[in-house]
Each structure stands twice: as structure tokens, then as C-alpha cells.
C-alpha positions as a printed Julia matrix, in Angstrom:
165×3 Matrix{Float64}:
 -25.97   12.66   19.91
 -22.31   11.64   20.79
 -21.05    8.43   18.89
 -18.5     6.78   20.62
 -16.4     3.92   19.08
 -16.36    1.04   21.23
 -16.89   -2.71   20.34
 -19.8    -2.45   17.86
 -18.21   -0.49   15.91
 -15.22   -2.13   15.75
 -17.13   -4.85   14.95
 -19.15   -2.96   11.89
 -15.49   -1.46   10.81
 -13.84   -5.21   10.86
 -17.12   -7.04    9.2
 -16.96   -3.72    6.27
 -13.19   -4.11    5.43
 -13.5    -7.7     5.18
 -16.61   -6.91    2.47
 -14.83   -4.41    1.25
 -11.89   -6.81    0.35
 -13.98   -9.51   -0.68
 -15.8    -7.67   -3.5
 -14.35   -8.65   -6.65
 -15.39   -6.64   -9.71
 -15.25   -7.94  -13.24
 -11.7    -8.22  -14.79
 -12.28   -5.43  -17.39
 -13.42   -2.96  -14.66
 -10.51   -3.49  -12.5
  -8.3    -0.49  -11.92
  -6.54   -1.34   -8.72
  -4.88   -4.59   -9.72
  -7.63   -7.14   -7.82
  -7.91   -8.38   -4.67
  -4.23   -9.17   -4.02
  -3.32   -6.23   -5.17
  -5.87   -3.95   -2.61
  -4.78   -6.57    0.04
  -1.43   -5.82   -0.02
  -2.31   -2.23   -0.48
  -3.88   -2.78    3.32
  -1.33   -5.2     4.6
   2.49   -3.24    3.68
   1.76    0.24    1.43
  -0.78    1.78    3.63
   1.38    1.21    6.95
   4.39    2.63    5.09
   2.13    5.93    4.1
   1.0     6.22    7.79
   4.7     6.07    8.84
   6.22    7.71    6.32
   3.5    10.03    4.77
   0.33   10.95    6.68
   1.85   13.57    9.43
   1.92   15.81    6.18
  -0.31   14.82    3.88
  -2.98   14.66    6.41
  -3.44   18.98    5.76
  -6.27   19.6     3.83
  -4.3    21.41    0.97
  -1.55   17.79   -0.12
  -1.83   16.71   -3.47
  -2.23   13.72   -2.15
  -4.77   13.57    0.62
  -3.88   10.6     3.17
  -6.47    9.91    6.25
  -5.24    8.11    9.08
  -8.01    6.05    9.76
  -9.39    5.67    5.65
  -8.07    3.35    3.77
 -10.45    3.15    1.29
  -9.61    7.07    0.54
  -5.66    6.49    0.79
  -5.74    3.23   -1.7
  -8.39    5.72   -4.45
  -5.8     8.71   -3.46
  -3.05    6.45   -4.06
  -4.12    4.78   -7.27
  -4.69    8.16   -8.74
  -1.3     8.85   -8.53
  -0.03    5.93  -10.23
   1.05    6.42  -14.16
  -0.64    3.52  -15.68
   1.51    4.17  -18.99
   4.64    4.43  -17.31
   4.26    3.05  -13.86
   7.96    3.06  -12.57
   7.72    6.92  -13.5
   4.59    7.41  -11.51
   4.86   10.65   -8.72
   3.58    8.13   -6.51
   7.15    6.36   -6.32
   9.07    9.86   -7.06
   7.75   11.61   -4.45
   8.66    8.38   -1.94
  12.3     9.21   -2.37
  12.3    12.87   -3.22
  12.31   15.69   -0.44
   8.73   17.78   -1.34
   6.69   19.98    0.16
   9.46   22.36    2.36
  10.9    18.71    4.2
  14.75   18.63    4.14
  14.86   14.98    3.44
  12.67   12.68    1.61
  10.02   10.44    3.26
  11.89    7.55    2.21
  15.83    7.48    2.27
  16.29    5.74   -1.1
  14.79    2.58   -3.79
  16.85    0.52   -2.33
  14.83   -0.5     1.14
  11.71   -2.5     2.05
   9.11    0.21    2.64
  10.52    1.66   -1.11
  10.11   -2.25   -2.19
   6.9    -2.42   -0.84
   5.18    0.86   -2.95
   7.45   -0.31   -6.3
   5.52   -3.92   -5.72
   2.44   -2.71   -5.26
   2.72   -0.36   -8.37
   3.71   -3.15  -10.51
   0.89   -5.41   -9.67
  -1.51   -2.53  -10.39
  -0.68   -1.83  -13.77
   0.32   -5.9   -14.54
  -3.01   -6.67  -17.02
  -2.85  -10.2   -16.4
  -1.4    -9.98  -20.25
   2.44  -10.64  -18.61
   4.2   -13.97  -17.91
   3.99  -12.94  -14.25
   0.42  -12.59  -14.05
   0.45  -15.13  -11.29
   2.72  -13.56   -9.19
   1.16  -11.37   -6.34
   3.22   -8.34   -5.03
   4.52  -10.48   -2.43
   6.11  -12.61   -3.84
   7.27  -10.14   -6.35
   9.14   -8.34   -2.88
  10.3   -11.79   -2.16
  12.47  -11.98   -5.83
  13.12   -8.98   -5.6
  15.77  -10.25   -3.17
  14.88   -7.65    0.15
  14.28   -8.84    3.36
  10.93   -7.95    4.69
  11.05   -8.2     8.83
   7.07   -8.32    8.64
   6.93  -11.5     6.39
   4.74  -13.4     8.21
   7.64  -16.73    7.44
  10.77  -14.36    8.2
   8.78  -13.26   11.75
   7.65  -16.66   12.52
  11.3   -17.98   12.06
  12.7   -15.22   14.28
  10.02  -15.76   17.13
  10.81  -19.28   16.88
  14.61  -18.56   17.47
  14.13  -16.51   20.3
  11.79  -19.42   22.33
């Protein structure tokens, strides 16, 4: 029997993440920084590992396994690279702007640009126990003091449509 994706199950896949995302474990067994956390995980890190990551750690033998089409698997691959002790030391940001694995230049160029911003955010909000003055702050708007523009903002892309009517 062939499956073939069409409609349904983009349907099923849609109707699963949105579950997915909606689940909402108790605070103490949290270790992926809650639901804003995993959505922004979905919404800005995962697109910059697909761009910047997946054509090589797609091979069977990376340390850190990256699917194109799993996100589930790539946010539990990339929490498990994430140094809860020391999170701004974790391999997961290292390796972002570090040449590995026989490239000649890293995935990404250096800490200083969104898609860098993006993965440092994301890390923070993690590892923030809610014990911080910044609990509130999601890793949005964490990017957004951070003082980097982000061209897929939804505010920054609705202003620049709006300019070019």
C-alpha cells in the first residue's frame, strides 16, 4: 500500500502540530521553556536550522540529527544540546558560528545577525525558570531589545508591504 500525502494529510499534520503546541505540561515538568518558547522554536529557530543546518546534519551519523520535515525531533535534538547550567556556552550556539564537521566556513557568519539572534533567544527562554525579572518576556520580544532587525517580524513585514502599496 502506497501512502500518498495529499489534503488529508495535510490536514491530520496541521490539526497534530496545532495539538502538539497546545499541550501544556505542568510547570515543574517543563524542559523546553513552555509554549512560547516551542512556538518560537517552530516559527524562527527551526527555519534557520533548515537553512543553515539540515543539508548536513540530515546524514545519519551528525551529532545532531536534524529532519527536514520533523520538528518535533529537531526541537528534542535541539534541546539536548542546550547547557542548561551554562546556556550561552551551550554547543548548540558554538557550533552556529564555528566551521565543524570538514565545512570551510561556519553555518552562521557571526553572533552578531538575526538568524544568530534568533537561536541565542530561544536558548535564553529555555533555560529562564520563570525565577528571573524577565519571566514575562517571550523570545520575541527578547530579539526585539536586543536591538536587531528581524525582516520576518510580522510588524516590520506588514510596515514594508504597506510601503510598497
Amino acid at each position: 500500500m502506497i501512502i500518498r500525502p495529499g489534503k488529508p494529510f495535510q490536514i491530520a499534520l496541521a490539526v497534530g502540530t496545532i495539538l502538539f503546541l497546545a499541550a501544556d505540561p505542568a510547570p515543574g515538568d517543563r524542559t523546553d521553556g513552555g509554549p512560547d518558547a516551542t512556538r518560537f522554536f517552530y516559527a524562527k529557530v527551526q527555519p534557520v536550522l533548515y537553512n543553515a543546518c539540515v543539508s548536513c546534519h540530515s546524514a545519519s551519523h551528525a551529532k545532531l540529527p536534524l529532519r527536514r520535515n520533523d520538528g518535533p525531533a529537531n526541537l528534542a535534538a535541539a534541546l539536548n544540546e542546550i547547557d542548561r547550567k551554562n546556556p550561552m556556552e551551550s554547543n548548540f550556539l558554538k557550533q552556529a558560528v564555528t566551521a565543524h564537521g570538514g565545512a570551510a566556513r561556519p553555518p552562521i557568519k557571526d553572533t552578531n545577525v538575526p538568524a544568530y539572534k534568533h537561536l541565542e533567544a530561544w536558548v535564553k527562554s529555555v533555560c529562564d525558570d520563570g525565577k528571573s525579572a524577565t519571566a514575562k518576556s517571550t523570545p520575541a520580544t527578547t530579539a526585539k531589545h536586543q536591538g536587531f532587525r528581524d525582516e520576518f517580524d510580522p510588524e516590520i513585514f506588514n510596515r514594508m508591504s504597506q510601503a510598497s502599496r
